[in-house]
MINU-730560 format. One record per residue (C-alpha): residue number from 1; residue in three letters; x, y, z. Coordinates in nm, 4 decimals. Layout:
BEGIN
<r seq="NUM" type="ala" X="X" Y="Y" Z="Z"/>
...
This chain:
BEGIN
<r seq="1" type="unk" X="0.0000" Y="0.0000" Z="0.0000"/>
<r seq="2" type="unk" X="0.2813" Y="0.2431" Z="0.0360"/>
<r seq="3" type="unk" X="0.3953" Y="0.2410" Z="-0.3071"/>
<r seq="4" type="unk" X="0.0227" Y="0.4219" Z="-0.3506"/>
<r seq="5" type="unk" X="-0.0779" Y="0.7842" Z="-0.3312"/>
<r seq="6" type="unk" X="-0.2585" Y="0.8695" Z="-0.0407"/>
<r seq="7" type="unk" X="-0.5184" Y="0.9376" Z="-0.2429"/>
<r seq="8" type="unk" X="-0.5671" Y="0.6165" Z="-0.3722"/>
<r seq="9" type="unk" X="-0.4644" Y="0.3912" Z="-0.1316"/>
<r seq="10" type="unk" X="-0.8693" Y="0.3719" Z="-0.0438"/>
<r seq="11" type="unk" X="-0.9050" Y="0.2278" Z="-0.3564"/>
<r seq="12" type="unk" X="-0.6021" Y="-0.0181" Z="-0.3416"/>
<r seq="13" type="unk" X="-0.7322" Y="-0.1404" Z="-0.0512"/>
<r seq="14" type="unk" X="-1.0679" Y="-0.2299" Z="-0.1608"/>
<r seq="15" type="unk" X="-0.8894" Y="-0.4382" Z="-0.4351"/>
<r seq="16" type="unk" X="-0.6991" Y="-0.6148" Z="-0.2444"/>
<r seq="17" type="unk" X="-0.9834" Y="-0.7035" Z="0.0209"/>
<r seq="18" type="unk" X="-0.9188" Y="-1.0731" Z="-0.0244"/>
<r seq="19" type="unk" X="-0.5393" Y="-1.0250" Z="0.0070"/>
<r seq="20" type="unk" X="-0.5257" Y="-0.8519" Z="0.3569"/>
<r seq="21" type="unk" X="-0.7681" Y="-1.0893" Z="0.4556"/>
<r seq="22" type="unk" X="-0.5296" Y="-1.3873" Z="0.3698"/>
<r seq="23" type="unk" X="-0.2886" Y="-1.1707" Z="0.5396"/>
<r seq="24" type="unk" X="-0.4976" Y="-1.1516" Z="0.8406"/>
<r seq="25" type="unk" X="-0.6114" Y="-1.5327" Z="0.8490"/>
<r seq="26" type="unk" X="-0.2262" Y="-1.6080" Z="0.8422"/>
<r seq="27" type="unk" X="-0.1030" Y="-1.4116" Z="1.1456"/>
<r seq="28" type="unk" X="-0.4323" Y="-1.4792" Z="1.3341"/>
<r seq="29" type="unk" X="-0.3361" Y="-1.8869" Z="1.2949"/>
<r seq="30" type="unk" X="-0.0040" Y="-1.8549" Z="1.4571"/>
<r seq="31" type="unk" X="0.1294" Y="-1.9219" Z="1.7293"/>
<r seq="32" type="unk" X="0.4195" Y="-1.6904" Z="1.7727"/>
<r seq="33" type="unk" X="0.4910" Y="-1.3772" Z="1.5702"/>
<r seq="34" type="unk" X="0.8770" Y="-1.2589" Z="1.5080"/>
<r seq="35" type="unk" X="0.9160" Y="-0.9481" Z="1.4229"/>
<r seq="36" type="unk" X="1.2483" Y="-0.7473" Z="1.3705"/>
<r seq="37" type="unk" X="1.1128" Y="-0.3873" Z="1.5318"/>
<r seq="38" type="unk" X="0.8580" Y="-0.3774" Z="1.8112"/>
<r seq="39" type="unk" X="0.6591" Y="-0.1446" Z="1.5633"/>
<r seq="40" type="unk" X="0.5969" Y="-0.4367" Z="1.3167"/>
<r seq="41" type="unk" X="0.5391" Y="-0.6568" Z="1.6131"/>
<r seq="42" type="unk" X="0.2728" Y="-0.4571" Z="1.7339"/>
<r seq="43" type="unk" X="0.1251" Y="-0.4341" Z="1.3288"/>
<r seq="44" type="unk" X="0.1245" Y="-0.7841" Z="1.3075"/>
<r seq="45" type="unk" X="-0.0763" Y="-0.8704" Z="1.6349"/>
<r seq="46" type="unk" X="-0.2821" Y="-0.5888" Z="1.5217"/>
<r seq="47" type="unk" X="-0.3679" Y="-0.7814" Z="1.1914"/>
<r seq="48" type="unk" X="-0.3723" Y="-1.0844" Z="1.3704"/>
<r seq="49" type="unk" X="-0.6718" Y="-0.9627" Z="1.6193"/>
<r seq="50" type="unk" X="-0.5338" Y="-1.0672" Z="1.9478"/>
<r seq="51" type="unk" X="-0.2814" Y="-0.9457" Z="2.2269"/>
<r seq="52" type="unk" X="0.1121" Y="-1.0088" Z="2.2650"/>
<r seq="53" type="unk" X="0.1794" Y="-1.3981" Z="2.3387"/>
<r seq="54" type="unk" X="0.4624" Y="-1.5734" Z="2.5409"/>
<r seq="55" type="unk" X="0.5455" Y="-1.6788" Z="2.1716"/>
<r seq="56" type="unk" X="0.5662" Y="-1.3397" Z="2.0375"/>
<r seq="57" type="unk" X="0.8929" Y="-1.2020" Z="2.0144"/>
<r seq="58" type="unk" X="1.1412" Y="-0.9142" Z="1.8936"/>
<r seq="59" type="unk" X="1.4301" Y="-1.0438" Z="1.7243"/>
<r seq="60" type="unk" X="1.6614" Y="-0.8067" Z="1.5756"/>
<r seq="61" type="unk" X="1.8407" Y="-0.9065" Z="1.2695"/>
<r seq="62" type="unk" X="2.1694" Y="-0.8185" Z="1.4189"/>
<r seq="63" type="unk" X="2.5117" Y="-0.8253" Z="1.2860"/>
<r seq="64" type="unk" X="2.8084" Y="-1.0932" Z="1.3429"/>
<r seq="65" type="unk" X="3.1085" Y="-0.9573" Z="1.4858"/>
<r seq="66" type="unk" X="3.3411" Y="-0.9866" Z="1.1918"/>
<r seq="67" type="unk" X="3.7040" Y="-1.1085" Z="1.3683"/>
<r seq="68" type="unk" X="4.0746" Y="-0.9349" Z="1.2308"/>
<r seq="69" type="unk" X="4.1698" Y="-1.0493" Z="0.8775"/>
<r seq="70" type="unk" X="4.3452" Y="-0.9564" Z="0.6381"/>
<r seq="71" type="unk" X="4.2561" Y="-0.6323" Z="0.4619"/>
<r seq="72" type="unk" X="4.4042" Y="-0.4556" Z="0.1526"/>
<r seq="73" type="unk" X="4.6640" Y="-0.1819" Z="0.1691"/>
<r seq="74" type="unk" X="4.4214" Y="0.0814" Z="0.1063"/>
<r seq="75" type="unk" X="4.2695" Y="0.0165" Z="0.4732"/>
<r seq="76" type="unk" X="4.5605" Y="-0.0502" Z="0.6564"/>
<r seq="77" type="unk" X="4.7212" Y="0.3011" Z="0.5060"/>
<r seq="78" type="unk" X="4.3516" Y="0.4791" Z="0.5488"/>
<r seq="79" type="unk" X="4.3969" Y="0.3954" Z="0.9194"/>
<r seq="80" type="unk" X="4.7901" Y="0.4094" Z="0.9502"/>
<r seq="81" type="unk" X="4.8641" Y="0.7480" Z="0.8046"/>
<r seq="82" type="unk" X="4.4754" Y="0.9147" Z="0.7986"/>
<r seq="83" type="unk" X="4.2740" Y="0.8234" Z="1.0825"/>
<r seq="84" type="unk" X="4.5216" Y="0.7059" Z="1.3500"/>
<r seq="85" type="unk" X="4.5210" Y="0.9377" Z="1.6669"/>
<r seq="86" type="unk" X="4.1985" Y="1.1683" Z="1.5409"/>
<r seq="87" type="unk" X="3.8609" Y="1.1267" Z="1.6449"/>
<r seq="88" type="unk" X="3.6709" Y="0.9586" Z="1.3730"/>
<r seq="89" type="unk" X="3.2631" Y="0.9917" Z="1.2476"/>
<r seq="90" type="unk" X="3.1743" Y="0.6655" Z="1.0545"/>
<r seq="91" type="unk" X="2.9103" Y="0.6127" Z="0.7733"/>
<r seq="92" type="unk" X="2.8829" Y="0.2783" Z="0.6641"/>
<r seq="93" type="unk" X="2.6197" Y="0.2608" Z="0.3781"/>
<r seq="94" type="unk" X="2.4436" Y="0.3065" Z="0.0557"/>
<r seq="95" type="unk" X="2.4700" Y="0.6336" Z="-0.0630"/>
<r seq="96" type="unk" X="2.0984" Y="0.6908" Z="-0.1351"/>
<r seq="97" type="unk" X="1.7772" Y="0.9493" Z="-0.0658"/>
<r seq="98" type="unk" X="1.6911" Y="0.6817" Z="0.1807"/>
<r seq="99" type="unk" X="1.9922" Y="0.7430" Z="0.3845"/>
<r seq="100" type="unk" X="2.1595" Y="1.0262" Z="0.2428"/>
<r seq="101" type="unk" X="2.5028" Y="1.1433" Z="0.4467"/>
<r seq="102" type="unk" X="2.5276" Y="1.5051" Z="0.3451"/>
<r seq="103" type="unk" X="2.4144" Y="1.6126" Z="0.7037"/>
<r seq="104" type="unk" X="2.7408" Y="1.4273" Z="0.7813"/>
<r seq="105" type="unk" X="2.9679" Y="1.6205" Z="0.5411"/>
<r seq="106" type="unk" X="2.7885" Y="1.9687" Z="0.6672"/>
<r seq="107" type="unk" X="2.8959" Y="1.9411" Z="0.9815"/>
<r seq="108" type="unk" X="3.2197" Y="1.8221" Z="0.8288"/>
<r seq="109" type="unk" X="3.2555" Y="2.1726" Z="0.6617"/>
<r seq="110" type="unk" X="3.1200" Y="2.3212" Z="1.0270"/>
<r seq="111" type="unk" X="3.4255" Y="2.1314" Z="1.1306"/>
<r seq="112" type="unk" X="3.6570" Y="2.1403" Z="0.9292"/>
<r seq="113" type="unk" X="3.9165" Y="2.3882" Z="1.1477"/>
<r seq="114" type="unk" X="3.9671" Y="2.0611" Z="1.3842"/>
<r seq="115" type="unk" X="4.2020" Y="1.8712" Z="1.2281"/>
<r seq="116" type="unk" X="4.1664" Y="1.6148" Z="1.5005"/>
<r seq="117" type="unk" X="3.8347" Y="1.5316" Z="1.3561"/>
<r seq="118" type="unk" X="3.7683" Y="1.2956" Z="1.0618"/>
<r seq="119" type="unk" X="3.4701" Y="1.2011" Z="0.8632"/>
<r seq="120" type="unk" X="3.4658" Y="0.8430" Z="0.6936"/>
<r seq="121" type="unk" X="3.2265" Y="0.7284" Z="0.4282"/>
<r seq="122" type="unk" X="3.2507" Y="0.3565" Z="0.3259"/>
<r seq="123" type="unk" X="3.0057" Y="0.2985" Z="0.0319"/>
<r seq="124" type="unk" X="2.8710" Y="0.4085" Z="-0.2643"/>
<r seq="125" type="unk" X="2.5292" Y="0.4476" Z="-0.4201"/>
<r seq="126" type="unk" X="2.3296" Y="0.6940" Z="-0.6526"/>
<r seq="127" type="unk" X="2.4300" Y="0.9971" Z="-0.5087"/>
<r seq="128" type="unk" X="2.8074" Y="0.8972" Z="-0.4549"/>
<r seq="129" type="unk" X="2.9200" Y="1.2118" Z="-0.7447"/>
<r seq="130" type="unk" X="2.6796" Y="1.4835" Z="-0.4859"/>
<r seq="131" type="unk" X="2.8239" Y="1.3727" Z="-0.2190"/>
<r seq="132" type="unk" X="3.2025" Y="1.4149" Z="-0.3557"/>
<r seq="133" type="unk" X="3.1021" Y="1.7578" Z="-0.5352"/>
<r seq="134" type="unk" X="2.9701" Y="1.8502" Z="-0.1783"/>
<r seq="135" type="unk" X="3.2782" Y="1.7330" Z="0.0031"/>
<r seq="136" type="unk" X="3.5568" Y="1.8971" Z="-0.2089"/>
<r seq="137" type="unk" X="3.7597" Y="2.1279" Z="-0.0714"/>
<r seq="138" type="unk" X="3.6831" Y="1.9677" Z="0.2708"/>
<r seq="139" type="unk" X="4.0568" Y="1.8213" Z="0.4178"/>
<r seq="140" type="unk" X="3.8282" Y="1.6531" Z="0.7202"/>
<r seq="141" type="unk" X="3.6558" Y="1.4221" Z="0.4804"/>
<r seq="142" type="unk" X="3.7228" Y="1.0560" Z="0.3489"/>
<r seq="143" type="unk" X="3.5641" Y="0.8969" Z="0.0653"/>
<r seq="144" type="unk" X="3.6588" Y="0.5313" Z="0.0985"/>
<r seq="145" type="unk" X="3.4244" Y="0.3149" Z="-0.1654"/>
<r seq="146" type="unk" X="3.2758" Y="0.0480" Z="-0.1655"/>
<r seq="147" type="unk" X="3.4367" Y="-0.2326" Z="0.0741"/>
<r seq="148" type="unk" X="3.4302" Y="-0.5677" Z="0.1916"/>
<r seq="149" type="unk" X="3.3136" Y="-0.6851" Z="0.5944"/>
<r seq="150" type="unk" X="3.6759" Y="-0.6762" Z="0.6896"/>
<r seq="151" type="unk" X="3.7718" Y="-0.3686" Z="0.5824"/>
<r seq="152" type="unk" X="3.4429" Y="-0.2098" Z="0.7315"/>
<r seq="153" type="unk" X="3.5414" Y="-0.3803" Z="1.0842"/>
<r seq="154" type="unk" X="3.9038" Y="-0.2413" Z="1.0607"/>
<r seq="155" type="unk" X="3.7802" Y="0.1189" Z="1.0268"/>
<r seq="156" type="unk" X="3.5190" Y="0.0750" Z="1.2676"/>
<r seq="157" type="unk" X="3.7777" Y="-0.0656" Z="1.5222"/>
<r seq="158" type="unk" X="3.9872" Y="0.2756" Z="1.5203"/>
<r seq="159" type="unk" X="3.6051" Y="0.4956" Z="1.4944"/>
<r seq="160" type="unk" X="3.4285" Y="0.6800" Z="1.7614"/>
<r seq="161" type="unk" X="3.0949" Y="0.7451" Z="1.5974"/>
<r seq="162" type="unk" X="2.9038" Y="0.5715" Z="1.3607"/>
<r seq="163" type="unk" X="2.6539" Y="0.7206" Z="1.1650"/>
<r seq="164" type="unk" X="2.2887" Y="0.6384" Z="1.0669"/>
<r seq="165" type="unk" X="2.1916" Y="0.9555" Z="0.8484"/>
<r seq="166" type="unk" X="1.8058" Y="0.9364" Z="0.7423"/>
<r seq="167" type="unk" X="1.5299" Y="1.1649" Z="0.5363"/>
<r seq="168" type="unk" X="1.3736" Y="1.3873" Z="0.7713"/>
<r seq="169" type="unk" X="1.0264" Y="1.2343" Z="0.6733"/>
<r seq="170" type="unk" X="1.1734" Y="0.8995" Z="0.7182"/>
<r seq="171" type="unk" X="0.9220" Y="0.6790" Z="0.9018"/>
<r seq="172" type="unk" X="0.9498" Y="0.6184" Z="1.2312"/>
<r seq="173" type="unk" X="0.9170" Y="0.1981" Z="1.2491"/>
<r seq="174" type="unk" X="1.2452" Y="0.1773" Z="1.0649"/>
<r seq="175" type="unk" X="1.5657" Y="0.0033" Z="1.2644"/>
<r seq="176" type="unk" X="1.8966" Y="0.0072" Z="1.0209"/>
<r seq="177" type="unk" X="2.1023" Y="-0.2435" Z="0.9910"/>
<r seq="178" type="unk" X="2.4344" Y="-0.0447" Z="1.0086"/>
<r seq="179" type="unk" X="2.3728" Y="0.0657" Z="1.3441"/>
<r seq="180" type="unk" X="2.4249" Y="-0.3154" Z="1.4481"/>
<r seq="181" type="unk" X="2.7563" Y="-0.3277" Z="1.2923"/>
<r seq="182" type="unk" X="2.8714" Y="-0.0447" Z="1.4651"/>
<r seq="183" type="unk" X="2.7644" Y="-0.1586" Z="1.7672"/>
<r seq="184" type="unk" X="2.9489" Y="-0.4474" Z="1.6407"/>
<r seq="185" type="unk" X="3.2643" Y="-0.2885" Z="1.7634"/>
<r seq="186" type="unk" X="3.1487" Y="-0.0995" Z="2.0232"/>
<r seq="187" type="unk" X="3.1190" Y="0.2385" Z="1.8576"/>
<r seq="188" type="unk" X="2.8503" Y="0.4955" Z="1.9565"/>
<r seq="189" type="unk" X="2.5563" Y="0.5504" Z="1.7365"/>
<r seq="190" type="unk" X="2.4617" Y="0.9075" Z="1.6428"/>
<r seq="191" type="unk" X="2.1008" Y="0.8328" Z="1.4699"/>
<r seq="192" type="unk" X="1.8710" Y="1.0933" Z="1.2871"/>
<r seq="193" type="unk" X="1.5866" Y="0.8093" Z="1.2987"/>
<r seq="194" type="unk" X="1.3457" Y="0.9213" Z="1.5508"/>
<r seq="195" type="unk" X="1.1758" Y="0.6238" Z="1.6098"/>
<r seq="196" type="unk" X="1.2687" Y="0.2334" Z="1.7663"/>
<r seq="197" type="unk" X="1.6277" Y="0.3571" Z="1.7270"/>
<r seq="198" type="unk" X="1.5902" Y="0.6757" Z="1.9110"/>
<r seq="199" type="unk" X="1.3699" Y="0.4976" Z="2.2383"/>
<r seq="200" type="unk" X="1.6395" Y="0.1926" Z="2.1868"/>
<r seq="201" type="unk" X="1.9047" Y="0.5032" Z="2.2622"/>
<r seq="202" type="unk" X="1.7648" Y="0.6598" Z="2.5074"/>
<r seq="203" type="unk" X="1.6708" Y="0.3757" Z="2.7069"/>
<r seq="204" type="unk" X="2.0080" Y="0.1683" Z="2.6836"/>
<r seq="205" type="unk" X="2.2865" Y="0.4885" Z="2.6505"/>
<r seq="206" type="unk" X="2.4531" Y="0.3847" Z="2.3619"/>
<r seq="207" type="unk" X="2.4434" Y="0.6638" Z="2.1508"/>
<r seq="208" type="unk" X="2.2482" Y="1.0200" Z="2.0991"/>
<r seq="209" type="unk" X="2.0140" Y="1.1637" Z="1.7918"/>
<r seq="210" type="unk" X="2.0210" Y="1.4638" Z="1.6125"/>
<r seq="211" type="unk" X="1.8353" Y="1.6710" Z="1.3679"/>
<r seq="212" type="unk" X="2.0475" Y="1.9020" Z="1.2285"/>
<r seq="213" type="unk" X="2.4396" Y="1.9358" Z="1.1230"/>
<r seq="214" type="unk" X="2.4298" Y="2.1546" Z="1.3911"/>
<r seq="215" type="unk" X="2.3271" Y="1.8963" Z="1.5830"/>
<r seq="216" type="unk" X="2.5578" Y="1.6875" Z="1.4951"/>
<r seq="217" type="unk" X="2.7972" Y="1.9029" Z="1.5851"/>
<r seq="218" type="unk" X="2.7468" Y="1.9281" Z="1.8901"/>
<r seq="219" type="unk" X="2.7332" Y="1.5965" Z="2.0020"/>
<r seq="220" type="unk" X="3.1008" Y="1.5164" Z="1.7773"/>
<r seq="221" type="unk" X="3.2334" Y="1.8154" Z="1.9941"/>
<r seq="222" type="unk" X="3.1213" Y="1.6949" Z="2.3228"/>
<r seq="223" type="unk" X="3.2496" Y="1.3642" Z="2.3140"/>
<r seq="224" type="unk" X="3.5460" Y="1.3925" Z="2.1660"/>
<r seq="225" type="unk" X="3.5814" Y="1.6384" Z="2.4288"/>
<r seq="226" type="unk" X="3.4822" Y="1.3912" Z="2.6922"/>
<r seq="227" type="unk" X="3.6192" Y="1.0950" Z="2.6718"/>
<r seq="228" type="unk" X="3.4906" Y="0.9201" Z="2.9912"/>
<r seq="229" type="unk" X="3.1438" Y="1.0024" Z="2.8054"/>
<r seq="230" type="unk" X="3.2008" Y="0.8643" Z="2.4953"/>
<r seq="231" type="unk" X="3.3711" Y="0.5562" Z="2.6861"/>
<r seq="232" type="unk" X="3.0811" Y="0.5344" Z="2.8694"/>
<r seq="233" type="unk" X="2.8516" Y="0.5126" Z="2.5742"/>
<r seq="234" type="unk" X="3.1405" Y="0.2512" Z="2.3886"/>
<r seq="235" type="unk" X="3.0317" Y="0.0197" Z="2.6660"/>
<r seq="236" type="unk" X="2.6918" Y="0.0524" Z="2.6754"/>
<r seq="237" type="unk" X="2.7071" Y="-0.0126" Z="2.2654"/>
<r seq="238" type="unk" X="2.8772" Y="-0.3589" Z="2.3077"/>
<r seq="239" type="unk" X="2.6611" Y="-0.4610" Z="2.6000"/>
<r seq="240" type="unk" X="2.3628" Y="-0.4246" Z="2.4087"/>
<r seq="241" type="unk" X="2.5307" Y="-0.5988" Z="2.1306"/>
<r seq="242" type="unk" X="2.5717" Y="-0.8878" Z="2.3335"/>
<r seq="243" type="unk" X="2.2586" Y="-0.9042" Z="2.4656"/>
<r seq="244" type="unk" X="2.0646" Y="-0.8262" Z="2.1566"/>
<r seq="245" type="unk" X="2.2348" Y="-0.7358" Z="1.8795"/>
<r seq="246" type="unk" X="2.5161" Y="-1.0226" Z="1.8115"/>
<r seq="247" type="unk" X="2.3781" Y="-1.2535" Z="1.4935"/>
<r seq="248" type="unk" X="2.4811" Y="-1.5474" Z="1.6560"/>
<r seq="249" type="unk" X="2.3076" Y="-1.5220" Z="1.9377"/>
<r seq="250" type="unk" X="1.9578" Y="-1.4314" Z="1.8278"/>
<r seq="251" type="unk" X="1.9401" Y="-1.7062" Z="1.5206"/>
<r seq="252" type="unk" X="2.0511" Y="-2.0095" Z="1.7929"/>
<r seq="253" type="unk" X="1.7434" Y="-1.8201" Z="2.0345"/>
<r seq="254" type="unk" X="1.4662" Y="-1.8241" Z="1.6859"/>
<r seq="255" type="unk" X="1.5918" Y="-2.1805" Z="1.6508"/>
<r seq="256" type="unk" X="1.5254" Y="-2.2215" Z="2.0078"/>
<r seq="257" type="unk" X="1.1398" Y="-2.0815" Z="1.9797"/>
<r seq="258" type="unk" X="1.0978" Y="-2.2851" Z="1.6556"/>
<r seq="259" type="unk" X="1.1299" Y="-2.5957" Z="1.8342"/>
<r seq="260" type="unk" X="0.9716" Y="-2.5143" Z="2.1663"/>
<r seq="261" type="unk" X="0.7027" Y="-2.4018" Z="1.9177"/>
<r seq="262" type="unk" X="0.6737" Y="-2.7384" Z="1.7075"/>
<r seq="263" type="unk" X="0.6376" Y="-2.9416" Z="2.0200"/>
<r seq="264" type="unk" X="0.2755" Y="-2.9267" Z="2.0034"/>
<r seq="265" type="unk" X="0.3132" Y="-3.1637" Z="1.7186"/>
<r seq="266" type="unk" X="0.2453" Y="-2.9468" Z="1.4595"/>
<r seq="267" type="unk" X="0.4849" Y="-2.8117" Z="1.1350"/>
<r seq="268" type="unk" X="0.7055" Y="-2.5063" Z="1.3252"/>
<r seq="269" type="unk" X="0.7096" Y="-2.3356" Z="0.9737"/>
<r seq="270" type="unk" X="0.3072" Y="-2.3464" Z="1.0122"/>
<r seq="271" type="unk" X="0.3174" Y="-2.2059" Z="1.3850"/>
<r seq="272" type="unk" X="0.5926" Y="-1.9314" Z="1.3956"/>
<r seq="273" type="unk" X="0.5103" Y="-1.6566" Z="1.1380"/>
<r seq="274" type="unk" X="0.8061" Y="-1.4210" Z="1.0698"/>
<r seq="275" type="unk" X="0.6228" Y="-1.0161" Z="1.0390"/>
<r seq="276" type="unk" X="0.7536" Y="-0.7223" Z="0.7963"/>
<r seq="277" type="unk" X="0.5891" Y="-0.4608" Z="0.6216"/>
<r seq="278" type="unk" X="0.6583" Y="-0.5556" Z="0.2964"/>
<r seq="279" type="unk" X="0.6693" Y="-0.9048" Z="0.3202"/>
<r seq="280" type="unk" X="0.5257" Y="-1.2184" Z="0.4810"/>
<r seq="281" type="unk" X="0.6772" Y="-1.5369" Z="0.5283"/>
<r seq="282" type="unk" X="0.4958" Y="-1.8370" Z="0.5997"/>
C-alpha cells in the first residue's frame, strides 16, 4: 500500500480485500509472531486480532562480529597514516535518498578547522558524485568506496561514531542495519531516525540523535571532548550488542522458539510466522 498515493490507497485497498484478509487469516493462525522492530510486532498482532503472546517475540536481525583479517593496503594506510590518533565519524552505507550522508559532510565543513576530527564514508550508491562535489575542498573528509566486511570492521575498530543519516520524513518503524555493525565494535551511534532507534538510545545509553548538522555538531564536539562520556557510551554499545544485537546469538534463540514451538506436534514453519511490512513469510 505504500507504493500508492494517499489518495488512492482507499481504492487499493478495496482491491486487495481478499489479500489482507489472507494476510490476516495467516497471522491470526499462529502461534508466535517474530518481528524485527517492536513497531511491526505490534502491526502484526494488530492484523492478527489478538494481544502479545509468550510466543511473540522481537528479534533483531543483528550483525556478526566480523574477527581481524586480512585487509588490503588501502585500509591498513587509510587507518595508519589518515585516521590514527583523530577522532573519527563513521558512515557505513548506501549512498541513497533513503539514507543520504550530506548532514554528515555539513557538519564536516562546520568542522573542518579541527584537524583532530575525521569524517569516513565507506560505500557508494546513486548519489556517490553529490556527495564528492559537496565534500571537495573539505581536508576533514574521506571517501573510501565500496568495501568488503573486513575492511568495514578495521575502520570501525579505530572509529568513535558511527553514523545512521536518514530523510527527515523517514518513518518512524524503521531500525537500520548499520547501526548493528557499529555496535558491532562498540562504537557509539549518532542516529537521525526518531523512532525504535531513538527509544532503543535513550533507554540503553549507547548513543544520541540529532536533527540538524548543527546537531551533529554538537554531540562530535562533546564527546570527543569527553572521553569518559564517549567511553561510557562505547560500553553501553557492546553490551547491548551482546545481549541483543550479536547474529549469533539471536538465530541459535529463533531456533530455540521454533522448536519449543513445534512441540505441540504441529509443522514449526506453520506455527511461527516471521512479520515485515513488505513481506510475509509463511
Amino acid at each position: 500500500m505504500g507504493v500508492l498515493p494517499r489518495c488512492l490507497r482507499g481504492i487499493g485497498r478495496i482491491g486487495l480485500t481478499s489479500e489482507f484478509a489472507l494476510r490476516n487469516t495467516a497471522l491470526a493462525g499462529a502461534d508466535g509472531l517474530v518481528a524485527v522492530t517492536g513497531p511491526w510486532l505490534d502491526w502484526g498482532l494488530a492484523a492478527a486480532g489478538r494481544a502479545r503472546g509468550p510466543l511473540d517475540r522481537v528479534m533483531y536481525l543483528g550483525a556478526y562480529r566480523e574477527p581481524p583479517g586480512s585487509v588490503p593496503n588501502s585500509i591498513r594506510t587509510l587507518v595508519r597514516e589518515r585516521i590514527a590518533n583523530r577522532f573519527v565519524v563513521a558512515f557505513v552505507g548506501t549512498f541513497s535518498t533513503y539514507h543520504n550522508p550530506s548532514t554528515m559532510i555539513e557538519a564536516a565543513r562546520l568542522l573542518q578547522d579541527r584537524p583532530d576530527i575525521i569524517f569516513v564514508l565507506m560505500g557508494s550508491g546513486d548519489l556517490d558524485r553529490q556527495l564528492r562535489r559537496q565534500a571537495a575542498g573539505l581536508p576533514n573528509v574521506e571517501f573510501v568506496g565500496w568495501v568488503d566486511s573486513p575492511s568495514i570492521a578495521e575502520v570501525l575498530r579505530n572509529a568513535h561514531i558511527g553514523l545512521c543519516t536518514a530523510e527527515s520524513n523517514l518513518a518512524t518503524d524503521l531500525l537500520p542495519n548499520k547501526a548493528f555493525a557499529y555496535l558491532s565494535e562498540g562504537v557509539p551511534v549518532g542516529s537521525a531516525f526518531m523512532g525504535e532507534l531513538a527509544q532503543l538510545i535513550e533507554r540503553h545509553g549507547f548513543g544520541f540523535t540529532f536533527k540538524t548538522p548543527a546537531d551533529l555538531v554538537s554531540h562530535i564536539a562533546r564527546l570527543s571532548a569527553d572521553r569518559h562520556a564517549h567511553s561510557t557510551m562505547s560500553s553501553a554499545a557492546t553490551a547491548f550488542f551482546s545481549r541483543f544485537g550479536d547474529s549469533l546469538k539471536i538465530y541459535s534463540e529463533f531456533a530455540d522458539l521454533i522448536e519449543v514451538t513445534a512441540g505441540g506436534g504441529q509443522s514449526a514453519v506453520s506455527k511461527v510466522v516471521p512479520v515485515g511490512r513488505v513481506t510475509l513469510g509463511v
